[in-house]
C-alpha positions in Angstrom: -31.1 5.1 67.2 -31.5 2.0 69.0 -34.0 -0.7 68.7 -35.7 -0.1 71.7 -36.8 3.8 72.2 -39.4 5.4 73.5 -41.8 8.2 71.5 -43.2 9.3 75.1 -40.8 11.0 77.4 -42.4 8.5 80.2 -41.8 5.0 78.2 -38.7 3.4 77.5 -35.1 5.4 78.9 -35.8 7.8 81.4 -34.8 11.2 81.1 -32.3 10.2 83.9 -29.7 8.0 82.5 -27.5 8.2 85.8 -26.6 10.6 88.6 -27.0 13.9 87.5 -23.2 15.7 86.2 -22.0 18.1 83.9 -21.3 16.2 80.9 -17.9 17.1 79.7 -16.2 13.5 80.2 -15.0 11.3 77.6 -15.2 13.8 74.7 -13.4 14.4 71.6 -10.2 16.5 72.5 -10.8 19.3 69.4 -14.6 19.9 70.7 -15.0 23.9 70.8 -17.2 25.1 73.5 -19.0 28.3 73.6 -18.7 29.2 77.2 -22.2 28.8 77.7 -24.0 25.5 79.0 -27.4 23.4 78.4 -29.4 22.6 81.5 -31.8 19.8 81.0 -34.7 20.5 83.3 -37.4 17.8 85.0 -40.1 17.6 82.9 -42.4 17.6 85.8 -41.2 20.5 87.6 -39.2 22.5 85.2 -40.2 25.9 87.8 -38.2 24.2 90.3 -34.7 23.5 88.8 -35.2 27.2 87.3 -36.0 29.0 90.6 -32.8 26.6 92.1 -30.7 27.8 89.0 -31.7 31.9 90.0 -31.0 31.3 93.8 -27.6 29.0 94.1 -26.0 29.4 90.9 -27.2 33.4 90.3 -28.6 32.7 86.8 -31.7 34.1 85.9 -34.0 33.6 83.1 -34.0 36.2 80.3 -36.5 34.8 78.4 -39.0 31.4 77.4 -38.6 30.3 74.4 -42.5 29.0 73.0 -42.3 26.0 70.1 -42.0 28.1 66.6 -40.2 31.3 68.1 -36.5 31.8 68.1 -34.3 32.2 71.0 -31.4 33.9 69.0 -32.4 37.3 70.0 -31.9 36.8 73.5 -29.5 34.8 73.2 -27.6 37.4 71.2 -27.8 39.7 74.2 -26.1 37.1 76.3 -29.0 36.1 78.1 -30.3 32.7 79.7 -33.5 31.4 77.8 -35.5 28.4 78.1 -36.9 26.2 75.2 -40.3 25.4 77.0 -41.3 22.9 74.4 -37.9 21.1 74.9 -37.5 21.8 78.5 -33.9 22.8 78.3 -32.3 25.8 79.4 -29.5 27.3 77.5 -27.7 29.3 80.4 -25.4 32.0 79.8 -21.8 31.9 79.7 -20.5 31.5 83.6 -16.8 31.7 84.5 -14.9 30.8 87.7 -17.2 30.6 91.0 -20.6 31.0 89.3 -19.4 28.0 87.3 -18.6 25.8 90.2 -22.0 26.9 91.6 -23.5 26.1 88.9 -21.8 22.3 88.6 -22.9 22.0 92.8 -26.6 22.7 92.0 -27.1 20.8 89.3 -25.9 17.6 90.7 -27.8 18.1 93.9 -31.2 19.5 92.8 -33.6 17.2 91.3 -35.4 18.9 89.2 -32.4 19.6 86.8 -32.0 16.6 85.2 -28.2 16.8 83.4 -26.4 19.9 82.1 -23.8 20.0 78.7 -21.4 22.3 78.1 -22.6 23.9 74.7 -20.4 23.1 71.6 -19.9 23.9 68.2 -21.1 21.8 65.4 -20.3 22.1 62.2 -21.8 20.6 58.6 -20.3 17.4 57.3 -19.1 16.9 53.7 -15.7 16.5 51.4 -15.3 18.1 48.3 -15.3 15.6 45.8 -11.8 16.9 44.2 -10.7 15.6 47.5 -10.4 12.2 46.4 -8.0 11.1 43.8 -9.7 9.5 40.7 -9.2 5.9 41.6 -11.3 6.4 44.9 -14.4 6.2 42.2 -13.2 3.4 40.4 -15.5 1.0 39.6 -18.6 3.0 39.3 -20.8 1.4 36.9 -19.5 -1.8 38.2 -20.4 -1.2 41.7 -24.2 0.6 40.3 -24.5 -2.8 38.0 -24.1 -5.0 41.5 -26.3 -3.0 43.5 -29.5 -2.8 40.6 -28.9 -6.1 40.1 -29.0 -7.3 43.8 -32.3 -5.1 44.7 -33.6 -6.7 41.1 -33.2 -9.9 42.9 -32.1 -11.7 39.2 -28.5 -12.8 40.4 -26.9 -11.8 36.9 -24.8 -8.9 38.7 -21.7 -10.9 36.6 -23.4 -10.4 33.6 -24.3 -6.4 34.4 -20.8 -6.2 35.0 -19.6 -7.7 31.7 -22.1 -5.1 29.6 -20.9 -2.3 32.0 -17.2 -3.1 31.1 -17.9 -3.2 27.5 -19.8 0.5 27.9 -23.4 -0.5 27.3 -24.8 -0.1 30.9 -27.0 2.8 32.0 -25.5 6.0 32.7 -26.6 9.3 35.1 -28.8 10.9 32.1 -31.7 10.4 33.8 -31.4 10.1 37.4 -28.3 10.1 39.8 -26.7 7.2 40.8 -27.6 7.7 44.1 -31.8 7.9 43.5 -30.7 4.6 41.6 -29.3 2.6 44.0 -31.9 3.5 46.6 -35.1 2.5 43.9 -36.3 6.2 44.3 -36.7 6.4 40.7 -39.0 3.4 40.6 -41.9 4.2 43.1 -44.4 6.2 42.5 -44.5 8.2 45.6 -43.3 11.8 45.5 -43.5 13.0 49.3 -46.6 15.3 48.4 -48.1 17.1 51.2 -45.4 15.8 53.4 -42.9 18.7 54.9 -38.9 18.4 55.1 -37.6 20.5 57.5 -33.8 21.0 56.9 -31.4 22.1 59.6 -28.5 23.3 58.1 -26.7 26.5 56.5 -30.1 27.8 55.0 -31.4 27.7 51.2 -31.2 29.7 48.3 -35.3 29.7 47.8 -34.1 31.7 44.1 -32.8 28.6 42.8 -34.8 27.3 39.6 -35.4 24.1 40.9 -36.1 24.8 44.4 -38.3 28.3 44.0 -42.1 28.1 45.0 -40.8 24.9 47.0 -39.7 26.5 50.4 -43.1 26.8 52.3 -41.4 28.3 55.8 -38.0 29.4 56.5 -36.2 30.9 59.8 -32.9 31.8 60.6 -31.7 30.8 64.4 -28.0 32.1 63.2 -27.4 35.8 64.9 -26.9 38.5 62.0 -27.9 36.1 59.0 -30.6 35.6 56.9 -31.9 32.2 56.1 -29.9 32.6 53.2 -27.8 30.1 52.0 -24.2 31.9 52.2 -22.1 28.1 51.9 -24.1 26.0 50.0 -24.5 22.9 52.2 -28.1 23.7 53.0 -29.1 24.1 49.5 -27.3 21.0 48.4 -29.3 18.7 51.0 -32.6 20.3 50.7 -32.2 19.5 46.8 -31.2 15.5 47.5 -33.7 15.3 49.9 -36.7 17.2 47.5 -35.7 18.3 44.5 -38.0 18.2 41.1 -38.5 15.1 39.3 -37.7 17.5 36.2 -34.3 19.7 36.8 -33.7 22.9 35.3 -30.2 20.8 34.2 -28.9 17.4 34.2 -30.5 14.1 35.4 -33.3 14.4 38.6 -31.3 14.1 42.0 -34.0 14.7 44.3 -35.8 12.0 46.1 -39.0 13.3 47.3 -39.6 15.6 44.2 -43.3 17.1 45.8 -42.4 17.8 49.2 -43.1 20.5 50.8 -39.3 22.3 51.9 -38.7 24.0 55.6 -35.2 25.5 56.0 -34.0 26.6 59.2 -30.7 28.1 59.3 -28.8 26.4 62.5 -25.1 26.6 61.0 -23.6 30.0 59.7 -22.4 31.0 56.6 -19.1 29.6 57.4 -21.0 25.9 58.2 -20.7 26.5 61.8 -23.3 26.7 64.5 -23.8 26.0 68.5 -26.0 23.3 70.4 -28.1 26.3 71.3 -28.8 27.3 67.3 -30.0 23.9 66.3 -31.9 23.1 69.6 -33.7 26.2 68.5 -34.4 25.4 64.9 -35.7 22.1 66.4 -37.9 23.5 69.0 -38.8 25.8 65.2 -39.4 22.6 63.5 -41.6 21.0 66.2 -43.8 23.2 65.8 -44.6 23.4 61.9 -47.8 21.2 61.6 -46.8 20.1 58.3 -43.4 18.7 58.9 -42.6 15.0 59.6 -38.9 14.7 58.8 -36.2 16.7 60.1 -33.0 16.0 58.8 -29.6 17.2 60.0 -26.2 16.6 58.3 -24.6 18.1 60.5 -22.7 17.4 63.7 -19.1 16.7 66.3 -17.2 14.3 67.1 -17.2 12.2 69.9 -14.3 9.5 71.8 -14.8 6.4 71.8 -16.8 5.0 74.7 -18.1 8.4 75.2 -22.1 8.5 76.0 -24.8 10.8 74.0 -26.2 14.0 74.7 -29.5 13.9 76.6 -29.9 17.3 75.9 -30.4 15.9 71.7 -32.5 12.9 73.0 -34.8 15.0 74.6 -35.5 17.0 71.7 -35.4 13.9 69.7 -38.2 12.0 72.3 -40.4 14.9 72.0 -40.2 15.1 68.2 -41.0 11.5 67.8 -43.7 11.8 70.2 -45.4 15.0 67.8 -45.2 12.6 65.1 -41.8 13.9 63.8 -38.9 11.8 62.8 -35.3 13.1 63.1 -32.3 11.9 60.7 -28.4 12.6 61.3 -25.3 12.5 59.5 -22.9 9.5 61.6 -20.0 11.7 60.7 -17.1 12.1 58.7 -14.3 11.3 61.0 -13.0 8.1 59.7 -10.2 7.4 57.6 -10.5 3.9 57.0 -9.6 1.1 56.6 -7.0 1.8 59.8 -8.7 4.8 61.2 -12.2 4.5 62.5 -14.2 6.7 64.3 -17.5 6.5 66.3 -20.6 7.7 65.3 -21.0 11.4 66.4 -23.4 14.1 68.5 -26.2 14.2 67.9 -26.4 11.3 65.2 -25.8 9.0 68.2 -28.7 9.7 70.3 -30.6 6.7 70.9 -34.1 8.7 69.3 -32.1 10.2 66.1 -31.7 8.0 63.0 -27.8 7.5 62.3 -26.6 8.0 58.5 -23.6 6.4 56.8 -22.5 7.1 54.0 -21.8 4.4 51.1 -19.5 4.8 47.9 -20.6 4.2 44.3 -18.8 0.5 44.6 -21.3 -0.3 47.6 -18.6 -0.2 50.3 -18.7 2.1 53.1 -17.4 5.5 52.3 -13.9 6.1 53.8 -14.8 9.1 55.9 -18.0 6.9 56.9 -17.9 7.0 61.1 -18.9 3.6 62.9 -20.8 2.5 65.1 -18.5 1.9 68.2 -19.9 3.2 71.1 -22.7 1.7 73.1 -26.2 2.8 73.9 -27.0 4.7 70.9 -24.5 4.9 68.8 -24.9 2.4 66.4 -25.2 3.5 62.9 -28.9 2.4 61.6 -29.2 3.2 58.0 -26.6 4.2 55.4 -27.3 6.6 52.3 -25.5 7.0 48.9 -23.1 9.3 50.0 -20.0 9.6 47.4 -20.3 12.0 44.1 -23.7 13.0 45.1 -24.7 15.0 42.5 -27.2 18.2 44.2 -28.7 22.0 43.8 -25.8 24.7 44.4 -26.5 28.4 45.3 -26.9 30.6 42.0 -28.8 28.2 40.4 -25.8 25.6 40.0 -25.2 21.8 40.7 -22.0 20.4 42.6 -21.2 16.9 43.8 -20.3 16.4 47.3 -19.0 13.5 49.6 -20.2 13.1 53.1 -22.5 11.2 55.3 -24.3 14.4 55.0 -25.4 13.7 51.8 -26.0 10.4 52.4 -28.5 11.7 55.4 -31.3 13.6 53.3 -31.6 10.4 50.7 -33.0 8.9 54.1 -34.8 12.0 54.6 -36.4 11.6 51.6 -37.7 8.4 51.4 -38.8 8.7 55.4 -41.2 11.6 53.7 -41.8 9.3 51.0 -42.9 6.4 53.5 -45.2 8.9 55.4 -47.1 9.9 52.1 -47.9 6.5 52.0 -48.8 6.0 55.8 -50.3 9.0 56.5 -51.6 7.6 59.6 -48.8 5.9 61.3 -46.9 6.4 64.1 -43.2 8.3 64.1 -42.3 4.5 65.8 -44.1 2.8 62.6 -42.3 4.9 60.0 -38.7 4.7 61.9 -39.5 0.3 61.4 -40.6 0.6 58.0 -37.4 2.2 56.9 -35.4 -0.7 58.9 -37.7 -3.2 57.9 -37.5 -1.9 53.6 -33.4 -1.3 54.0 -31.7 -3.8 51.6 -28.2 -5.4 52.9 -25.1 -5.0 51.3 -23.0 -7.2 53.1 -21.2 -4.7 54.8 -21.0 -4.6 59.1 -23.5 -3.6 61.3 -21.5 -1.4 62.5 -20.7 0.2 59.4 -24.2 0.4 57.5 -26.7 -0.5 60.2 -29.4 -2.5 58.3 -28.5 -1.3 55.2 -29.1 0.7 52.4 -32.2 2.7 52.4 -34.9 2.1 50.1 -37.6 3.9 48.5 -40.9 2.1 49.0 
């Protein structure tokens, strides 16, 4: 998210960021498409681009698509449907001429604004047993720095010293991760505040998370919301789970908050452009929720722009008083390898998440902000060893700038507890305006490490 953005689709970056064109330049060479394509109509006249769609390019609309209901039906049937909420239309899959027709009257009818060939997305984590042991070195070191730089008491040597001889504070209570980001000193708990989380679902059974969930969909064709992978589970946990586990130290950030899972990735952590647009256009329209956080998303090249399809959505949201958070991406192998920040984490409206290690550096995997326009990273999360709920009642820990993403989601639910009144704009600058620095890049950690307030 850029400094500058508008929360009305009128104010700030128009919807037209150039000449109309299908946007399938510059990207990552291992995207996989779906066949079928997002059409992002005018907001003034969306009739028009839709009746141009059904005369020059023969697609014709199956279905609309009100805020709350779920296109995957129709969708299913191979269809054309139209988000009304979002103004996007997700066309069905065209081959050969209708294709061509359907690049010629896009770029030369107004009232379509862009169109995107539709991809797959897919959830972002590591397993932890990924990394050799030395990549966690210096744990309690790195947790002794960090306390003692938010403490502000400049004896981060001596922390060090007590750590190294075995007297420093542990993960008995509280994760390292709640820790480092102050969560377990505030008294705020997210209450009456609601987290929607866009992922592979939630198991609602779980003894930590059951009486929590207050609405659910599935957006995934043949699934129910439940959590068949486990990456759902674990971020809905980070983000809200209970100030008292069932098990082991708290993990959860926003223990009171009220849970919405929409299922946008399949059991196999997969899902289109068209499966998550729906589970936004879901999310925008459940009163209670103010957060929606996504750790999920796809690479993208380097210099390659961001989807206005996602900053649509993402505009619209922030205008309804709903602020959207997304995983930078895992595509980095640093130090030699860096990647940029990917779709849709780099849209100018969405709040980018990197992921930091236990020492306080970025993470490895951690993508970077490279590309221009939007795709800085803004705010990084504890994101290595994250410790979080597990389908069947267990616990697993997880690397990934996906679970670096809901410890931002939870203290932005956190923040709106205590501003019940502001603005999505006011909340985004509190979170830049609280985030403590590390030291690291920009580019690497945006302002810095989240913090609770």
């Amino acid at each position: 998210m850029s400094d500058q953005y508008g929360t009305n689709d009128r104010n700030g970056m128009d919807d037209r960021y150039g000449a109309s064109a299908m946007a399938d330049e510059n990207v990552a060479k291992d995207v996989e498409y779906t066949g079928r394509y997002l059409v992002l109509l005018d907001q003034d006249d969306p009739k028009a681009g839709l009746d141009a769609l059904q005369s020059r390019a023969g697609v014709s609309v199956a279905e609309h698509i009100r805020a709350g209901d779920s296109a995957g039906p129709a969708l299913e049937q191979g269809g054309t449907v139209v988000l009304d909420a979002l103004g996007v239309a997700i066309v069905e899959a065209v081959q050969g001429d209708q294709r061509l027709a359907l690049e010629a009257t896009v770029a030369s009818t107004r009232a379509l604004v862009g169109a995107e060939p539709e991809r797959v997305l897919h959830a972002y984590k590591e397993e932890t047993a990924a990394h050799p042991p030395e990549y966690f070195e210096g744990y309690l070191h790195g947790v002794a720095d960090l306390v003692e730089r938010v403490r502000g008491n400049g004896q981060a040597g001596a922390v060090r010293a007590r750590a190294a001889a075995g007297l420093l504070f542990g993960e008995a209570q509280a994760t390292w991760g709640l820790q480092a980001i102050l969560a377990t000193e505030t008294a705020l708990t997210g209450r009456g505040v609601g987290v929607a989380i866009l992922d592979t679902g939630i198991d609602a059974s779980h003894p930590d998370l059951a009486g929590r969930v207050k609405g659910s969909a599935s957006f995934v064709p043949g699934q129910a919301v439940d959590d068949g992978h486990g990456h759902g589970t674990h971020c809905a946990g980070t983000a809200c789970g209970p100030r008292n586990p069932a098990t082991g130290p708290r993990y959860g950030v926003a223990c009171e908050a009220d849970i919405y899972a929409g299922k946008v990735l399949s059991n196999q952590g997969r899902g289109s452009d068209g499966m998550i647009l729906d589970g936004i256009n879901w999310a925008l329209a459940q009163e209670g929720v103010r957060v929606i956080s996504m750790s999920l998303g796809g690479a993208v090249a380097l210099g390659a722009g961001f989807s206005r399809i996602y900053e649509r959505a993402a505009r619209r949201c922030l205008r309804h008083g709903k602020v959207i958070v997304a995983a930078a991406g895992n595509e980095s192998r640093r130090p030699l390898d860096l990647q940029p920040v990917g779709t849709p984490a780099n849209c100018p409206s969405i709040l980018a998440v990197a992921a930091v290690a236990p020492d306080f550096g970025i993470a490895p995997f951690s993508c970077a902000g490279l590309n221009p326009v939007g795709g800085e990273v803004d705010l990084a999360g504890p994101g290595v060893g994250v410790l979080s709920t597990w389908p069947n009642g267990g616990y697993r820990r997880l690397n990934g700038t996906s679970m670096a993403t809901p410890h931002v989601a939870g203290v932005t639910a956190l923040l709106w507890e205590q501003n019940p009144n502001a603005t999505a704009a006011q909340i985004v600058t509190l979170l830049r305006s609280g985030a403590k620095q590390l030291g690291l890049p920009v580019s690497d950690a945006g302002r810095g490490l989240v913090q609770a307030p």
